[in-house]
N, C-alpha and C positions, 0 to 999 in steps of 0.2 A: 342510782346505785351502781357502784364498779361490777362488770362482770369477770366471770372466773372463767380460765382454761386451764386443759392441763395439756403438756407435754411430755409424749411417750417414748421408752428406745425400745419398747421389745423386749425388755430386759432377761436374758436368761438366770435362772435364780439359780443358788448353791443347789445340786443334787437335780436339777432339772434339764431341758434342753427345749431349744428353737422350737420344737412343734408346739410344746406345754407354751412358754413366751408368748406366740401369734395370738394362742387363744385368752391367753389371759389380758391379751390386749384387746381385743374382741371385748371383752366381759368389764373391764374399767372401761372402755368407751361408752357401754350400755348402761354400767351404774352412772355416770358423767349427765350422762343424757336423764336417765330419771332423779337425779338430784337438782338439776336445771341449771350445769355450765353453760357459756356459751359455745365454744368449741373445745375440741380434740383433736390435736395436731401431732403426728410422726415425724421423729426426728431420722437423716440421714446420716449413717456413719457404713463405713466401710473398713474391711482387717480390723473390726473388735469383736473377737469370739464370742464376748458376754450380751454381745446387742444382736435382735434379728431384725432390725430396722435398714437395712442396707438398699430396701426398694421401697420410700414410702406413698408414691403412687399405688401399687401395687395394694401395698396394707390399708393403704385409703380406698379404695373401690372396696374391698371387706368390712371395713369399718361402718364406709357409709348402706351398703347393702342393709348389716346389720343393725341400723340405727333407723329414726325417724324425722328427728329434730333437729339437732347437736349437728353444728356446724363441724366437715372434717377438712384439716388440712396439713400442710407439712410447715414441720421446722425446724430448719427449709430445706429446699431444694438448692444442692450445690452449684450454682449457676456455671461458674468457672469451666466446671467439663463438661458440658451440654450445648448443643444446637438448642438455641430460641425457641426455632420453630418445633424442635421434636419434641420441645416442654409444653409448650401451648396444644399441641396436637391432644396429648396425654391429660390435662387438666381440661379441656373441651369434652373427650370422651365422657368425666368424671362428672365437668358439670352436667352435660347431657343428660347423663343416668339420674340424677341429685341436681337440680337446678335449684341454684340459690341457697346451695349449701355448702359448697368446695370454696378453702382459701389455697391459694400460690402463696403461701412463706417462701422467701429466697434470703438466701446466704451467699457472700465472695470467698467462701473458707473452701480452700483446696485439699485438706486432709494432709496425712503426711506426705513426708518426701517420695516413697512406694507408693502410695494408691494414688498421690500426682501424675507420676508417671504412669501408675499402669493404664488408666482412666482417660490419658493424654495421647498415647500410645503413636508416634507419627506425622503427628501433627506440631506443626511449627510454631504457631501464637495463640493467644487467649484473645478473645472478644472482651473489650473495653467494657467493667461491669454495668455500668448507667446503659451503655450501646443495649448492654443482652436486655435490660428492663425497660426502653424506650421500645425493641423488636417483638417483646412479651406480649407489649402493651396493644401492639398493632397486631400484631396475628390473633389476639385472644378477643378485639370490638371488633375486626376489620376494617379500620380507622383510613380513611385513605390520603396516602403520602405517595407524591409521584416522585417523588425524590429520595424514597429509601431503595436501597438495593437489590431489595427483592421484589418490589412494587408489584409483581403480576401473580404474585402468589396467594392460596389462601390455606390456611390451617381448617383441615375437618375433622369433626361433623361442624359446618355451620349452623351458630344454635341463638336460638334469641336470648339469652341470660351470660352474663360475664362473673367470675370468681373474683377473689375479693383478692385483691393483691399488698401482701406486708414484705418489707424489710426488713429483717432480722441481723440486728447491726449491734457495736458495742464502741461508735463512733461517731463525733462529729459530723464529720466528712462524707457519713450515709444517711445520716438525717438528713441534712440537709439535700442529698441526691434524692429521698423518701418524698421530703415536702415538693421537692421541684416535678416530683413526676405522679404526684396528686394520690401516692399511694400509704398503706398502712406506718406504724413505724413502732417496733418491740424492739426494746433495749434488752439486753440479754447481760442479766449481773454473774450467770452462771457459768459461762465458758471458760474465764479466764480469774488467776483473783490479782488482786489489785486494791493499794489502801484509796487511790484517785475515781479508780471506776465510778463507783456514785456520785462525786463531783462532774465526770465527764456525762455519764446516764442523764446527772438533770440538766446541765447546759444544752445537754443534744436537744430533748425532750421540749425545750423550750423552744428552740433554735427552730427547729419541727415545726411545731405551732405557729410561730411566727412568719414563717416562709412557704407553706402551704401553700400549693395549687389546687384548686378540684380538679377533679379528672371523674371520666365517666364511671372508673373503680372506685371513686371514693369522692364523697360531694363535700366532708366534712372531716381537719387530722382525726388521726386515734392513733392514742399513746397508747402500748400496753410494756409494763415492765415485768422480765421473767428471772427470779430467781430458786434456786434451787429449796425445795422445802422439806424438813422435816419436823411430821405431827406423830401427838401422839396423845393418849389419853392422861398421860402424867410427863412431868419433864423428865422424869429418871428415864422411861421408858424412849422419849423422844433423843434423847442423850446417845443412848446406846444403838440406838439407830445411827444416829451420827455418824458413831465409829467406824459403822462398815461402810459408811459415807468419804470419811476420813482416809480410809484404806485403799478405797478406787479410786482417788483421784491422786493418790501420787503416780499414777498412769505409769505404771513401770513398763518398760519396751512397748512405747507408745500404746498401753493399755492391751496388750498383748499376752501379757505374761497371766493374767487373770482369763480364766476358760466362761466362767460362771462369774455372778453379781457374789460377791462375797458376805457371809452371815456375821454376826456379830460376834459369833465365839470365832470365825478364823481371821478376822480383824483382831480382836484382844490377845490371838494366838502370835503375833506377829511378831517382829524382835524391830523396836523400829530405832534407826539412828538419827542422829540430834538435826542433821540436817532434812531425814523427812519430820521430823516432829515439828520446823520450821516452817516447811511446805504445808502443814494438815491448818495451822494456823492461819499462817495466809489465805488457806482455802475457805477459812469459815465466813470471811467474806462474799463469798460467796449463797451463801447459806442463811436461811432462815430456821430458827431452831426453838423448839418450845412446846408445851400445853395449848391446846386450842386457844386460850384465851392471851397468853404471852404471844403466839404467832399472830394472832388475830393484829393485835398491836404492833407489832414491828412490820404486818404488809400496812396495818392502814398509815404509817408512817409512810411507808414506800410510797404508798397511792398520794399522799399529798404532795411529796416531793416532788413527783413526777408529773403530779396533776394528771396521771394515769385515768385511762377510760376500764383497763381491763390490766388483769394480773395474771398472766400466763404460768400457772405454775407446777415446778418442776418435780415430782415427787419420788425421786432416787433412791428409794428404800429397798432393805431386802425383805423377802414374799411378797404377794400379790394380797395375802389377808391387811398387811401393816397399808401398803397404798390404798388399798378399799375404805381402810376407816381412817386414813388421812385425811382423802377426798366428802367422806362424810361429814368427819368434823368440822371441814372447813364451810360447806354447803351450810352447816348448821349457822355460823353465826353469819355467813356473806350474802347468801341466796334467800 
């Protein structure tokens, strides 16, 4: 049977703030865990007022403190601005605490043009993305290569358990670097929309499979594909969730302009022109939408597609009450 995840941003809700968010993230981690997902992953973003997800190391030691089961991880960790070695240091600590519970999701997404640079800050180039998850790979077993460039080094706590290492990609070109370095591999339908993306999601997915290496992180692929979802007890009601779905993601000033996750009446409040109403469309591609038992059906479609191990998914809705019986109803017909 496909296992479920879901993927969190901390979301800060209309009327609320970052402190309410952490906790409410806290509290869907631990229903997650007694519904019986397999994991709970933090997503990293940075300069979005409505997300407190900007350290999800951080929220991951919380997470997993709080929990007992439930695999926590990120997704992902922005590779692009980071020393190797200070990411493996930070996921060692975590597995140490939680051994054989901590996943490394990584992502090549550098954010915008601003948190590029500020994040960048003096430094002259980027480490070649495959380079950072080939140096992940040796600082996080202790693998020994006399030939890489740091060869005398080691990443602490040295710990006998290794984290579970996925790719979080919406490409060919990282599958196939996924399959070659023997690690996870999440297609992400939700970042971007696209009428091709699912055409490219299952070539990848395949591709994957097919070119797989083991490696000490992973003996055997795993597909997991993550799209964005909205449930609900009735379609009207999943509908209108939508909208304030529909609203955040015309990301106006690089989703800046929005302080709070926006509610349903200040989405339907909105004056929108023909050209976002173009955008909210293409977005739904992105999107899963429906009654438990309509969503039920368009993920297990995804899951065939993809020949999917796992379905990472994403539940963008506004309050913390509508995601709790999202995740419910989905447990009900998946778990």
């Amino acid at each position: 049977m496909v296992k479920l995840g879901i993927l969190d941003y901390a979301q800060i809700d209309e009327g609320s703030n970052a402190q309410t968010a952490l906790k409410n993230t806290v509290e869907l981690a631990q229903l997650a865990e007694s519904l019986g997902y397999e994991r709970f992953w933090m997503a990293e973003h940075h300069n979005v007022p409505a997300f407190a997800s900007s350290s999800p190391e951080l929220v991951m030691m919380r997470l997993a403190d709080a929990t007992e089961r439930i695999r926590i991880g990120s997704g992902g960790v922005m590779i692009p601005h980071y020393s190797p070695y200070k990411v493996a240091e930070n996921f060692r600590v975590l597995e140490a605490f939680h051994p054989g519970r901590i996943d490394l999701g990584m992502g090549n997404t550098v954010g915008t043009a601003l948190v590029n640079r500020t994040l960048n800050e003096n430094k002259k180039s980027k480490l070649n993305y495959e380079q950072s998850v080939i140096d992940l790979k040796k600082y996080l077993s202790d693998e020994e290569d006399a030939e890489h460039r740091f060869a005398a080094i080691t990443a602490n706590p040295v710990i006998s358990t290794i984290p579970q290492m996925w790719v979080l990609s919406t490409s060919v070109r990282n599958a196939k670097m996924a399959a070659k370095q023997g690690v996870g591999y999440t297609f992400g339908l939700f970042p971007i929309a696209g009428i091709d993306k699912l055409n490219i999601g299952i070539q990848a997915a395949k591709i994957y499979r097919e070119e797989f290496k083991p490696s000490a992180f992973m003996l055997e692929p795993k597909v997991s594909v993550a799209p964005f979802v909205v449930v609900a007890e009735t379609n009207k009601l999943a509908k209108e969730y939508a909208e304030a779905l529909d609203f955040w993601l015309l990301g106006t000033d690089n989703f800046g302009q929005l302080r709070e996750f926006p509610s349903v009446e200040t989405a339907r409040s909105y004056a929108y022109s023909e050209k976002e109403k173009a955008i909210i469309q293409a977005n739904r591609t992105r999107m899963v939408i429906g009654d438990v038992q309509n969503v039920r059906r368009q993920l297990n479609e995804l899951i065939d597609q993809f020949k999917a191990d796992e379905v990472l998914l994403v539940p963008l809705m506004p309050g913390l009450e509508a995601r709790k019986k999202a995740i419910e109803l989905l447990a009900e017909v998946f778990i």
